[in-house]
N, CA and C atoms of all chains as a GROMACS GRO file, in nm:
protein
  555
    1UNK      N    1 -11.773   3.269  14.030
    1UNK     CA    2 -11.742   3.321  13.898
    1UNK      C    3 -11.594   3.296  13.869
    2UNK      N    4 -11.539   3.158  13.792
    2UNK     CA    5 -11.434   3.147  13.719
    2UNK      C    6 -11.389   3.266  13.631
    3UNK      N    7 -11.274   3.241  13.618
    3UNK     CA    8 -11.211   3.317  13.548
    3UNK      C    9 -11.271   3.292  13.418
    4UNK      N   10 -11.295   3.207  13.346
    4UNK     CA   11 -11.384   3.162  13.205
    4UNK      C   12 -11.510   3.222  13.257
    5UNK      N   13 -11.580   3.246  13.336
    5UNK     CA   14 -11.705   3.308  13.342
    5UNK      C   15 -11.711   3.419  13.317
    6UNK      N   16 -11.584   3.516  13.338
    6UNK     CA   17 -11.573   3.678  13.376
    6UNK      C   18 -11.512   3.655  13.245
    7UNK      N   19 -11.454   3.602  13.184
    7UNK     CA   20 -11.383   3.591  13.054
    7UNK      C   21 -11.536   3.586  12.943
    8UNK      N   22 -11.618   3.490  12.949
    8UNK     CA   23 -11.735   3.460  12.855
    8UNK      C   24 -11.828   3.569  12.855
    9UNK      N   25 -11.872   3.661  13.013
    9UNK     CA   26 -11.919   3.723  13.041
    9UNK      C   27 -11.883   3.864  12.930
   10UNK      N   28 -11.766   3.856  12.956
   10UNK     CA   29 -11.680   4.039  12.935
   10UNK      C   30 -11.708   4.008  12.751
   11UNK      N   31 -11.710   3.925  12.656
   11UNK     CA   32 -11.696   3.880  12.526
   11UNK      C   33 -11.848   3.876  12.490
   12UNK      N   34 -11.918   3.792  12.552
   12UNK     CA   35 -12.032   3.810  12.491
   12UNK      C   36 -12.135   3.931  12.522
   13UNK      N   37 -12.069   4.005  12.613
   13UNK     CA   38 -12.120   4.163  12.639
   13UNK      C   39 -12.097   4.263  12.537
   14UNK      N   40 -11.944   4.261  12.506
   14UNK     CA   41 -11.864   4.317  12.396
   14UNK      C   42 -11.928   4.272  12.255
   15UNK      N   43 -11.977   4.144  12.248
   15UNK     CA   44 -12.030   4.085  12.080
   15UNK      C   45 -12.157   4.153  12.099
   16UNK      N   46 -12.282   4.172  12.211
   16UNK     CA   47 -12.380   4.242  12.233
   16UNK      C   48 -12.349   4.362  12.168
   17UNK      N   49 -12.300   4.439  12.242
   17UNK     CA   50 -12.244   4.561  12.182
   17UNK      C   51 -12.224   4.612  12.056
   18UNK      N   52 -12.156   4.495  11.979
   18UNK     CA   53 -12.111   4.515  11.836
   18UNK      C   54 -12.271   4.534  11.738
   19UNK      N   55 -12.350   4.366  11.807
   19UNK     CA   56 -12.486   4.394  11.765
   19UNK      C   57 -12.559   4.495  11.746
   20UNK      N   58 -12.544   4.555  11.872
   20UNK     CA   59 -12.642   4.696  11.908
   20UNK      C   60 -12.620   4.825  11.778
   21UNK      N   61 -12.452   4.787  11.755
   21UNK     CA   62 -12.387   4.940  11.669
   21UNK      C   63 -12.418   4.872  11.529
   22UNK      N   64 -12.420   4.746  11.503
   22UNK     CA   65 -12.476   4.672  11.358
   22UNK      C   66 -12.594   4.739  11.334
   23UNK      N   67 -12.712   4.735  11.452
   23UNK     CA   68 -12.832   4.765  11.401
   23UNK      C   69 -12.868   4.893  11.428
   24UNK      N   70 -12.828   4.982  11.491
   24UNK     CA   71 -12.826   5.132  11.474
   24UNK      C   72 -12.769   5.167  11.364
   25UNK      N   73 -12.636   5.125  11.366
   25UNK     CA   74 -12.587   5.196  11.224
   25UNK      C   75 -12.675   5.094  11.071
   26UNK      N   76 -12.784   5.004  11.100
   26UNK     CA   77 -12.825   4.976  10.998
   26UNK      C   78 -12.951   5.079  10.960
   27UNK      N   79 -12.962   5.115  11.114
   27UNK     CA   80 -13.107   5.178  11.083
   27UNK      C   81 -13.080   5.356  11.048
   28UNK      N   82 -12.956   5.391  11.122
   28UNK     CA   83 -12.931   5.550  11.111
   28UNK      C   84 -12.882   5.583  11.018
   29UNK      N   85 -12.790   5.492  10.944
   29UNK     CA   86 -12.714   5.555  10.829
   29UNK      C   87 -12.760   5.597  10.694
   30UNK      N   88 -12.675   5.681  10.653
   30UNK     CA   89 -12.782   5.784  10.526
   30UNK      C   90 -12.784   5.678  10.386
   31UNK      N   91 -12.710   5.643  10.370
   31UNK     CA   92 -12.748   5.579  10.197
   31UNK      C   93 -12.688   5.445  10.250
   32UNK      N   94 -12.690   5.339  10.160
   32UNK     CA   95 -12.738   5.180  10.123
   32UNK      C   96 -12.569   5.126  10.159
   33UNK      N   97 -12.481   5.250  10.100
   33UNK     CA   98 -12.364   5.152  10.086
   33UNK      C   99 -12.296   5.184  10.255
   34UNK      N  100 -12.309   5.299  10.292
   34UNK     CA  101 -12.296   5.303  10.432
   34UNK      C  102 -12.385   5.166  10.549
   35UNK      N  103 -12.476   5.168  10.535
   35UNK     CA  104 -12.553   5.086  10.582
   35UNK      C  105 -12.455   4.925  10.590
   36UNK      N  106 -12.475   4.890  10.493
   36UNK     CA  107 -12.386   4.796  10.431
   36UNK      C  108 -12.235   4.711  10.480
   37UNK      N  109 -12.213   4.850  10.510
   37UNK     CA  110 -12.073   4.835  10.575
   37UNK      C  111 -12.112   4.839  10.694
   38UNK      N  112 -12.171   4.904  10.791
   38UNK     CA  113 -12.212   4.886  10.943
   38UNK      C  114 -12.264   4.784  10.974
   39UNK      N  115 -12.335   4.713  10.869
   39UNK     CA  116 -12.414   4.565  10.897
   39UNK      C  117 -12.304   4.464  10.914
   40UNK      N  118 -12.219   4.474  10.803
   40UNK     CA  119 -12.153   4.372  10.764
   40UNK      C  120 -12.025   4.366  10.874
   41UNK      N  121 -11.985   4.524  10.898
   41UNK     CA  122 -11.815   4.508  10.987
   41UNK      C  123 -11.898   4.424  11.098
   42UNK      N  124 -11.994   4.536  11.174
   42UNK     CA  125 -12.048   4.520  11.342
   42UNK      C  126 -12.067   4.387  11.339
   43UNK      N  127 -12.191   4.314  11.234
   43UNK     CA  128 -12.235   4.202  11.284
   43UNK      C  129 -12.107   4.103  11.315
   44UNK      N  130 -12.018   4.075  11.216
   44UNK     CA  131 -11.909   3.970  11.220
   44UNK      C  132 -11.853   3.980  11.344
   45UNK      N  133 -11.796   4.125  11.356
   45UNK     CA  134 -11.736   4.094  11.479
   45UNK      C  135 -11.792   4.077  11.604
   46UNK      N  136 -11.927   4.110  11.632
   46UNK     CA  137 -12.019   4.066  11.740
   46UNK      C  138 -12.024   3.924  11.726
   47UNK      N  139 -12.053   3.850  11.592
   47UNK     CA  140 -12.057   3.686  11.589
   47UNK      C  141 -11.913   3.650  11.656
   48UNK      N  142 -11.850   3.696  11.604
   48UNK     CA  143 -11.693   3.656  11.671
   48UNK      C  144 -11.674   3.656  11.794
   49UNK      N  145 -11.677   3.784  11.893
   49UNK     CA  146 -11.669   3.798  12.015
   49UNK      C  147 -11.790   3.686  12.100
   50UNK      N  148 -11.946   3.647  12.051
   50UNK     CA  149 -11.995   3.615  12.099
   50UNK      C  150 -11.935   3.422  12.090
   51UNK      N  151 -11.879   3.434  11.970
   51UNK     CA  152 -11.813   3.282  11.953
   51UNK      C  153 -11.710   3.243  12.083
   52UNK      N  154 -11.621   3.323  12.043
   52UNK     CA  155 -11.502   3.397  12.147
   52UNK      C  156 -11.500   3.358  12.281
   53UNK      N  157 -11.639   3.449  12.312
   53UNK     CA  158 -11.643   3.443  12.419
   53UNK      C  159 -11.742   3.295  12.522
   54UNK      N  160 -11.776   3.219  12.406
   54UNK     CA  161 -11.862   3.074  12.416
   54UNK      C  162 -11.774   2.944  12.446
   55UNK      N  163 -11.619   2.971  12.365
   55UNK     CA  164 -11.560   2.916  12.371
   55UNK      C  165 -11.501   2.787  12.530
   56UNK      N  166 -11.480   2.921  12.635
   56UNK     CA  167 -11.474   2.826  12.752
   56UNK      C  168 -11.597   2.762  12.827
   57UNK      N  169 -11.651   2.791  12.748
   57UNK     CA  170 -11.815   2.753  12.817
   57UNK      C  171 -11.851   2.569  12.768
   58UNK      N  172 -11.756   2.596  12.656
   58UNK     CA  173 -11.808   2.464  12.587
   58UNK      C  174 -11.666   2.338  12.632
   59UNK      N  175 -11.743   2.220  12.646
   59UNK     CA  176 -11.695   2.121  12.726
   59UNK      C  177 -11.587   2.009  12.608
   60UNK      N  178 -11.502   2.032  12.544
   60UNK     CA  179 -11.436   1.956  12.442
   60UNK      C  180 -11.375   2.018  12.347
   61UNK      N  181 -11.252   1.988  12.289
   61UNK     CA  182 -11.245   2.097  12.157
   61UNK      C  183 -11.310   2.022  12.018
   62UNK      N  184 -11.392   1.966  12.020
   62UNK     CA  185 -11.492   1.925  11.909
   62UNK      C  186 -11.587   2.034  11.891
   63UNK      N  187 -11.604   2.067  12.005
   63UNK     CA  188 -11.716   2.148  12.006
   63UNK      C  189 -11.693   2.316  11.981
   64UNK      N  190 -11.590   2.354  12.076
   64UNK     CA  191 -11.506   2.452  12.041
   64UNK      C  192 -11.495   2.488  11.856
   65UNK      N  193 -11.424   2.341  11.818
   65UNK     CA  194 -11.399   2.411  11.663
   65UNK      C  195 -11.511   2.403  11.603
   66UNK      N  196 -11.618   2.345  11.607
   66UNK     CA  197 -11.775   2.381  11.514
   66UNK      C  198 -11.811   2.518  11.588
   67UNK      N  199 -11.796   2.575  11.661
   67UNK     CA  200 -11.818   2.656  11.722
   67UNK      C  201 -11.786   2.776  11.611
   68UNK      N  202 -11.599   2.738  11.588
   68UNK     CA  203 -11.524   2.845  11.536
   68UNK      C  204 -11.587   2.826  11.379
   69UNK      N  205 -11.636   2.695  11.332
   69UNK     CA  206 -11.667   2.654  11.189
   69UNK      C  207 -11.787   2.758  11.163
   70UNK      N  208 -11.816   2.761  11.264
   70UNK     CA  209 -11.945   2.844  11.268
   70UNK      C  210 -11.944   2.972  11.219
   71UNK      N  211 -11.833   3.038  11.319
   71UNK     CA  212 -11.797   3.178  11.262
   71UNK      C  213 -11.760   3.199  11.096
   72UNK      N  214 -11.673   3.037  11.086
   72UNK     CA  215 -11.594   3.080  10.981
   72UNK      C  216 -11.699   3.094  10.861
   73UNK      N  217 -11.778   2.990  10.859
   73UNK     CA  218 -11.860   2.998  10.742
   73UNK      C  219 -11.922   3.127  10.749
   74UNK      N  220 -11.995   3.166  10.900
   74UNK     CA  221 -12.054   3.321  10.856
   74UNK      C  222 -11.980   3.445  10.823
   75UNK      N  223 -11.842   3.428  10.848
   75UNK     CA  224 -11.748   3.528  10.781
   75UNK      C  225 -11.724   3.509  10.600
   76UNK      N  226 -11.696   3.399  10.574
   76UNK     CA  227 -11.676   3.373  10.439
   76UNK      C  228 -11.813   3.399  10.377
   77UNK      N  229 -11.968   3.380  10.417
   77UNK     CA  230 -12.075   3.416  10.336
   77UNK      C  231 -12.101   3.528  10.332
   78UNK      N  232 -12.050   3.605  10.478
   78UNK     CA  233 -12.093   3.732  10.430
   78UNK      C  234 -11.969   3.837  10.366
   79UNK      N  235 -11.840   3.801  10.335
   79UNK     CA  236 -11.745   3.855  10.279
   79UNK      C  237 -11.809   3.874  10.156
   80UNK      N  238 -11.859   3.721  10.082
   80UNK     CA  239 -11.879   3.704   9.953
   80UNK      C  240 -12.008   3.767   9.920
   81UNK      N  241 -12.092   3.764  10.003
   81UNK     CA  242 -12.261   3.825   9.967
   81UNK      C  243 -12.262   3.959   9.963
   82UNK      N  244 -12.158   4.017  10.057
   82UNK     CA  245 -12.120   4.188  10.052
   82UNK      C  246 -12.140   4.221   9.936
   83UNK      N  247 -12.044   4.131   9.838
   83UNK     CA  248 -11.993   4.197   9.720
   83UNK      C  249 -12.086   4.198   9.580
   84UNK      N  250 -12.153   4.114   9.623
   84UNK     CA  251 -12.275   4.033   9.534
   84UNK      C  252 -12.374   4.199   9.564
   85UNK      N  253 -12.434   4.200   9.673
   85UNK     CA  254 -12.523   4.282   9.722
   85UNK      C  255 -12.458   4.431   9.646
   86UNK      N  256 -12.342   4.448   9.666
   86UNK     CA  257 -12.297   4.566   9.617
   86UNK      C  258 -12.326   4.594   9.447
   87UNK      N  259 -12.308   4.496   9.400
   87UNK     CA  260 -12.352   4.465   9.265
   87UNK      C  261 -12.469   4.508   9.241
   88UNK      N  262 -12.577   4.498   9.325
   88UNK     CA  263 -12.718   4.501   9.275
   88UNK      C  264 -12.724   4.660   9.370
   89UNK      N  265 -12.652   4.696   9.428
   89UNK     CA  266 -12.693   4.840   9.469
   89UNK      C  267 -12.628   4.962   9.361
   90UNK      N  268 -12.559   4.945   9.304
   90UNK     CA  269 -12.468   5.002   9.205
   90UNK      C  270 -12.594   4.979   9.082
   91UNK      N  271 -12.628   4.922   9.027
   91UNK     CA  272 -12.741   4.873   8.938
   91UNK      C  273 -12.866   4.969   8.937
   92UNK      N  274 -12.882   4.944   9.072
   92UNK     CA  275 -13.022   5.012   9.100
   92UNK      C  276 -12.942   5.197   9.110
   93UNK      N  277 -12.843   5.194   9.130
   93UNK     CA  278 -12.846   5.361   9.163
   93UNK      C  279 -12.842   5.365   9.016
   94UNK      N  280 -12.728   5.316   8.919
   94UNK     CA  281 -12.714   5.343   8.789
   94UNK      C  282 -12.863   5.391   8.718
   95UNK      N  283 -12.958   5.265   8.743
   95UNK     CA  284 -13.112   5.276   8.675
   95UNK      C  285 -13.185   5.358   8.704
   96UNK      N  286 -13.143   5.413   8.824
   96UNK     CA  287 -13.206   5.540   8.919
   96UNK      C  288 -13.158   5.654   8.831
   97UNK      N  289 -12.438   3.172  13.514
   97UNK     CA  290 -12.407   3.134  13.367
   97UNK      C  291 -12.540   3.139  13.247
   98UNK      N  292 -12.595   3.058  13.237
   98UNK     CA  293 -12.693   3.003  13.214
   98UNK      C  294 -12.798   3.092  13.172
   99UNK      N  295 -12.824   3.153  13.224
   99UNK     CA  296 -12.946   3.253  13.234
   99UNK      C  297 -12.851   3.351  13.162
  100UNK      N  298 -12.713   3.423  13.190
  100UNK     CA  299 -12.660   3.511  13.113
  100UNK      C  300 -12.676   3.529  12.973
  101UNK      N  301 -12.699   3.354  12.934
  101UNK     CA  302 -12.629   3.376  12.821
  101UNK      C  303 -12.726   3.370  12.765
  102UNK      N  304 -12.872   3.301  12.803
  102UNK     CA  305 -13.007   3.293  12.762
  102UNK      C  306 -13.066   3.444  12.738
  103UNK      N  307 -13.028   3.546  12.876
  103UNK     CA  308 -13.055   3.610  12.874
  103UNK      C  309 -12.997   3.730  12.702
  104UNK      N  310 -12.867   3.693  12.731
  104UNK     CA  311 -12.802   3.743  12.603
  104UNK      C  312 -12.855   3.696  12.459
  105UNK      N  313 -12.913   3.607  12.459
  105UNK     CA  314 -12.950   3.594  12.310
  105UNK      C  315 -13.118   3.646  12.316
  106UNK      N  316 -13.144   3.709  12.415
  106UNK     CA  317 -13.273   3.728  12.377
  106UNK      C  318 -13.240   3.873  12.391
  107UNK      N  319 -13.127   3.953  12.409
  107UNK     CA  320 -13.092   4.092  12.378
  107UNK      C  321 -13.044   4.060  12.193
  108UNK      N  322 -12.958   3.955  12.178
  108UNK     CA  323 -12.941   4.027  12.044
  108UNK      C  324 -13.042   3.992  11.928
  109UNK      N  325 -13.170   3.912  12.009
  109UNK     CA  326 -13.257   3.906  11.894
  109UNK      C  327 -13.343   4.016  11.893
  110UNK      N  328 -13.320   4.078  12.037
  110UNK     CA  329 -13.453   4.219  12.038
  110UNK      C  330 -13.316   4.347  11.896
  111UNK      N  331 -13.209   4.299  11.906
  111UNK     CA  332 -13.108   4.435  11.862
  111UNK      C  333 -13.172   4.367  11.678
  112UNK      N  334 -13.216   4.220  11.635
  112UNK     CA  335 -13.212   4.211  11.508
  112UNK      C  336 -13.346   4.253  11.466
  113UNK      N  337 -13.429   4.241  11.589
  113UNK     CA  338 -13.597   4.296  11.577
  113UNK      C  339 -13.594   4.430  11.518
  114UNK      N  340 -13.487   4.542  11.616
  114UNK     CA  341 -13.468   4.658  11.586
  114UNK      C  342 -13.429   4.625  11.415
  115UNK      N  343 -13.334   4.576  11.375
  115UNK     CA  344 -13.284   4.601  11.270
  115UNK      C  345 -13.354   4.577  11.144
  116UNK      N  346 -13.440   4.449  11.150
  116UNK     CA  347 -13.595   4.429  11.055
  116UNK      C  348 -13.650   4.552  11.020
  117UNK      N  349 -13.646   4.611  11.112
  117UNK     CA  350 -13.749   4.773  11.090
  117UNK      C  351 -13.656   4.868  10.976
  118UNK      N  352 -13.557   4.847  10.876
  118UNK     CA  353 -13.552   4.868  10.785
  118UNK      C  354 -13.622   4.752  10.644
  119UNK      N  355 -13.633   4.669  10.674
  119UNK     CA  356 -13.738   4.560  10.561
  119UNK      C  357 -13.852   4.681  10.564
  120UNK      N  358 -13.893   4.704  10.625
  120UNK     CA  359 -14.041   4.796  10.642
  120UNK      C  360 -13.981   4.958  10.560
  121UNK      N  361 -13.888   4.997  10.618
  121UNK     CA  362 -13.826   5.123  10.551
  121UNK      C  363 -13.766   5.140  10.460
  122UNK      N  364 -13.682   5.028  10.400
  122UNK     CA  365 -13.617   5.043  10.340
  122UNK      C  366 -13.580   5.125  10.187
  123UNK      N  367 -13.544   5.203  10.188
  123UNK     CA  368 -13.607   5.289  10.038
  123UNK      C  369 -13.573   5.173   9.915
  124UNK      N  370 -13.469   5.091   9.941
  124UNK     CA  371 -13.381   5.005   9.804
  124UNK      C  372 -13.447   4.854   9.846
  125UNK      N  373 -13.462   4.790   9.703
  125UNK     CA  374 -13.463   4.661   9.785
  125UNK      C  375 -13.310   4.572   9.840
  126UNK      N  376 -13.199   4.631   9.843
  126UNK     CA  377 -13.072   4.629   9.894
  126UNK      C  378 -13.111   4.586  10.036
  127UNK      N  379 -13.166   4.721  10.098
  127UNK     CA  380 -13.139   4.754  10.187
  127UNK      C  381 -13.210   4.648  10.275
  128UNK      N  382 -13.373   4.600  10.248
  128UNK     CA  383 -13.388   4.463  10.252
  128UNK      C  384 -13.349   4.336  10.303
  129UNK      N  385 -13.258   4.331  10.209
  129UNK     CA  386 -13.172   4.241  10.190
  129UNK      C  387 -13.058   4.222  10.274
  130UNK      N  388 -13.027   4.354  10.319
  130UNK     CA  389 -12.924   4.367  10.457
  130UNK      C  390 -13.010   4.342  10.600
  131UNK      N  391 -13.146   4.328  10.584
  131UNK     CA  392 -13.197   4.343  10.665
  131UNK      C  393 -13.216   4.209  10.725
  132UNK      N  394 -13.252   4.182  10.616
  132UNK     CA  395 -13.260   4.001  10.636
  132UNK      C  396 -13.101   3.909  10.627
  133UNK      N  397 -13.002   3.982  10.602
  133UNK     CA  398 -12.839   3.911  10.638
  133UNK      C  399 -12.836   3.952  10.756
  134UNK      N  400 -12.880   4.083  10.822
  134UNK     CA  401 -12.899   4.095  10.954
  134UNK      C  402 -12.909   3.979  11.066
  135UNK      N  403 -13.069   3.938  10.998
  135UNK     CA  404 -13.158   3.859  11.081
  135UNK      C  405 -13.081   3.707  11.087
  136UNK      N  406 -13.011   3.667  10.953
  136UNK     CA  407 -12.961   3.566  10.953
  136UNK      C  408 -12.791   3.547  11.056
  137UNK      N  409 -12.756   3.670  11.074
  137UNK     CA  410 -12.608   3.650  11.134
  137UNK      C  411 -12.682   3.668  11.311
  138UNK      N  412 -12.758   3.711  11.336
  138UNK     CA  413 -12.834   3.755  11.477
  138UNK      C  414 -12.904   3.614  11.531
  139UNK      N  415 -12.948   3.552  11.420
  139UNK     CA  416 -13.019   3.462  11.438
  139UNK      C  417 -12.891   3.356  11.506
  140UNK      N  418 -12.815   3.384  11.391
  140UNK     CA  419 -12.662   3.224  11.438
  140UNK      C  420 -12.650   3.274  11.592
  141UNK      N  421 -12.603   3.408  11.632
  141UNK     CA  422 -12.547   3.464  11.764
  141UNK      C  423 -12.607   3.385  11.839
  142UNK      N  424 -12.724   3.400  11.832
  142UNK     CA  425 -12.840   3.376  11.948
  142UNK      C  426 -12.896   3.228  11.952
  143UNK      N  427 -12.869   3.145  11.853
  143UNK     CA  428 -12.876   2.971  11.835
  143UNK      C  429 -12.785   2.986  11.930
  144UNK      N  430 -12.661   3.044  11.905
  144UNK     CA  431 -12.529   3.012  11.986
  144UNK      C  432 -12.548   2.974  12.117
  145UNK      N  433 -12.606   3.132  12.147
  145UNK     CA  434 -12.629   3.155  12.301
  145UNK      C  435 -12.692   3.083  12.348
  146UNK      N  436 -12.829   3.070  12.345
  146UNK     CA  437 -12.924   2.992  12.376
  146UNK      C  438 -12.845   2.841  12.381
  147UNK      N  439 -12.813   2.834  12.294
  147UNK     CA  440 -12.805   2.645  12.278
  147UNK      C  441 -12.710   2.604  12.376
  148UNK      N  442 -12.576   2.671  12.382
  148UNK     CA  443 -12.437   2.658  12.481
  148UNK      C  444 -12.499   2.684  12.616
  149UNK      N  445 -12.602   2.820  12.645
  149UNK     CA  446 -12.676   2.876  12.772
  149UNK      C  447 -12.763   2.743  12.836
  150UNK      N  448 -12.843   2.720  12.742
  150UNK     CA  449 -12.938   2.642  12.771
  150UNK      C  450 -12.890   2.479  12.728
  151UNK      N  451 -12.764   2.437  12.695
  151UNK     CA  452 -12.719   2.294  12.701
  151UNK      C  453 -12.754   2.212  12.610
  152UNK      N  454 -12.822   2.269  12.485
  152UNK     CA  455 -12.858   2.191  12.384
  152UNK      C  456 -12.795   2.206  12.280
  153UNK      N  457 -12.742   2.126  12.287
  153UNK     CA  458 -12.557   2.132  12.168
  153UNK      C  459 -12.637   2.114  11.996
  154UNK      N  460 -12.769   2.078  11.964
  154UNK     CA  461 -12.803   2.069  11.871
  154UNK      C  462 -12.795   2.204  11.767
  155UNK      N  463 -12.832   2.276  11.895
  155UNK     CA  464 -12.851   2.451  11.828
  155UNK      C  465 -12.737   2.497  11.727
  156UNK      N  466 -12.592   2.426  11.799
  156UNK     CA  467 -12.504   2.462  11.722
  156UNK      C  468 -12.499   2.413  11.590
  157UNK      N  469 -12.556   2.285  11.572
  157UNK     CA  470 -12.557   2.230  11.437
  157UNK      C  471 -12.671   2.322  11.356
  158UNK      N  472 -12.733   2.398  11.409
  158UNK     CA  473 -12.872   2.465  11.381
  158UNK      C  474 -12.771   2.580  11.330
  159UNK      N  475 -12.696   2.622  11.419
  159UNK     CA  476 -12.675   2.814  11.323
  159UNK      C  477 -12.575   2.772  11.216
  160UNK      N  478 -12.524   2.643  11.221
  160UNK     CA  479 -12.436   2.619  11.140
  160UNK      C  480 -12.519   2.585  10.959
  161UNK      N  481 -12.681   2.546  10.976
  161UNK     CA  482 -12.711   2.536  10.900
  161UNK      C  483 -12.742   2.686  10.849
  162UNK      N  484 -12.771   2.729  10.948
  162UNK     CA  485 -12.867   2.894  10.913
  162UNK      C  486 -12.750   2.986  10.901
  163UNK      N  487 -12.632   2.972  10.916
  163UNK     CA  488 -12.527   3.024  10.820
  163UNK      C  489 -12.509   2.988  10.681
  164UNK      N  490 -12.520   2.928  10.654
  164UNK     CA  491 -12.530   2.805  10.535
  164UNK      C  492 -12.644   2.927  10.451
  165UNK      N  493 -12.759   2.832  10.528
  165UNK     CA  494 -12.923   2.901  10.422
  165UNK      C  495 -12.920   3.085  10.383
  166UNK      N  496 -12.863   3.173  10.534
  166UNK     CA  497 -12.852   3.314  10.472
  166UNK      C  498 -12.792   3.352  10.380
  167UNK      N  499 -12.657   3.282  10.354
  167UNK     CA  500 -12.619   3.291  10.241
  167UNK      C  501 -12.669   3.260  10.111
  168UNK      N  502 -12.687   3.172  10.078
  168UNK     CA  503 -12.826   3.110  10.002
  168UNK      C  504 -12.906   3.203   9.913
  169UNK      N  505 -12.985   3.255  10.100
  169UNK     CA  506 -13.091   3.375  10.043
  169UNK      C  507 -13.083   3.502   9.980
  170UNK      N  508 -12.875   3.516   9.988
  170UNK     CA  509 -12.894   3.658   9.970
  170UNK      C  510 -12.847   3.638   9.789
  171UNK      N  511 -12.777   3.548   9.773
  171UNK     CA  512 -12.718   3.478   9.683
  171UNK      C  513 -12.848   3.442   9.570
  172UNK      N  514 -13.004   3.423   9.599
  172UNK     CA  515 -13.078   3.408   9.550
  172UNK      C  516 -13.168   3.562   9.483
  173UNK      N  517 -13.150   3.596   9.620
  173UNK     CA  518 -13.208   3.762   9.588
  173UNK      C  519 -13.089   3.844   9.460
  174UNK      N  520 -12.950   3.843   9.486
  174UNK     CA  521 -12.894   3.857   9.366
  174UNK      C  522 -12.919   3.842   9.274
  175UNK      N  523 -12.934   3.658   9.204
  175UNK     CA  524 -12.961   3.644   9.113
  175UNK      C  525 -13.098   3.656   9.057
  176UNK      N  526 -13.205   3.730   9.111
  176UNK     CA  527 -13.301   3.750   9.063
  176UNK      C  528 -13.333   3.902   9.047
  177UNK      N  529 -13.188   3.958   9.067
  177UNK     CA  530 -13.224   4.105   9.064
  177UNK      C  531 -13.166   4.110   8.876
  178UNK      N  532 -13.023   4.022   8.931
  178UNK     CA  533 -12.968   4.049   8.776
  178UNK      C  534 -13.049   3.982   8.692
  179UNK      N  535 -13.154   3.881   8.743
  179UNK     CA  536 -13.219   3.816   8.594
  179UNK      C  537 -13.354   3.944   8.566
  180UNK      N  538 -13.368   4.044   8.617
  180UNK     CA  539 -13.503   4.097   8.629
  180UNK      C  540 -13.537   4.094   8.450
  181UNK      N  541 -13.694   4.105   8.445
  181UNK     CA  542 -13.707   4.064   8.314
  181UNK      C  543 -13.734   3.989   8.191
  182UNK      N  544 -13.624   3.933   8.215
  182UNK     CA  545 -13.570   3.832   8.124
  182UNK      C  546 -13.626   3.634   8.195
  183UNK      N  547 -13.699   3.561   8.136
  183UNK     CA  548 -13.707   3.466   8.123
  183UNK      C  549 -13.625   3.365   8.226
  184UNK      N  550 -13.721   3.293   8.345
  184UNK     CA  551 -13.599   3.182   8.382
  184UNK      C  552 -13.570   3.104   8.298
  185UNK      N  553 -13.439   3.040   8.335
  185UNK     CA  554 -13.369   2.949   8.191
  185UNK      C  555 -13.463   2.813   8.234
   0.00000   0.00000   0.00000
């Protein structure tokens, strides 16, 4: 066990983790916009740590940065879809 | 190695399984909708894992699309909430 092993190991345990509190707090929390926010913080940063922590695993920095491209795009779609989604929950409470 | 990480993406797809089980509950169709951005950011994790775990570098081009498409979907579900009603153009 390299030091990158105990390094990949300890990150993608930690991005597990984040997962676990994404989907509890998707499933426990009381109203839509709470929810929302537990989906959206937890998951990213679980994608991150699990990126993170993939990083020494992978053999080139070609691969490394699609790796990170990876994150980036799922950070930037879900920044922007947050806000979109928030739109249509505001709507529906209004019509409510 | 290998198995860790295999093993790891088949924990965070059981954590997005858990999280589906609001699609079924969901009181809003919002909530839905988080359910399935869920499935789509769980889904990339676990291409990740799997693909880097298991040595098939394709996977990565795979969550890179399915980052791509969740967005898409949620971006679609939007605009058909705000068109409710009213006529596609």
């Amino acid at each position: 066990m390299t030091a990158a092993d105990i390094f990949t190991v300890a990150c993608v345990v930690a991005g597990g983790f984040f997962f676990l509190a994404g989907s509890v707090g998707l499933l426990r929390f009381p109203d839509a916009l709470t929810r929302l926010h537990a989906l959206t913080k937890a998951d990213n940063l679980g994608l991150g740590l699990i990126v993170l922590g993939l990083l020494p695993q992978v053999d080139g920095v070609f691969a490394a940065l699609k790796l990170v491209a990876v994150w980036l795009i799922a950070q930037l779609a879900s920044a922007s879809v947050t806000q979109l989604v928030v739109s249509v929950i505001r709507r529906d409470e209004d019509a409510a | 190695m290998a198995a860790f990480l295999t093993a790891s993406a088949a924990f965070v797809m059981a954590m997005v399984a858990l999280g589906l089980l609001r699609v079924l509950r969901g009181p809003g169709r919002a909530d839905r909708v988080m359910a399935v951005q869920l499935l789509g950011t769980g889904g990339i994790a676990a291409l990740l894992l799997g693909g880097v775990g298991g040595g098939l570098w394709a996977a990565v081009d795979f969550a890179l699309v399915l980052a791509l498409l969740a967005a898409f979907a949620a971006v679609a579900f939007v605009d058909g909430a705000r068109r409710a009603g009213r006529p596609d153009p």
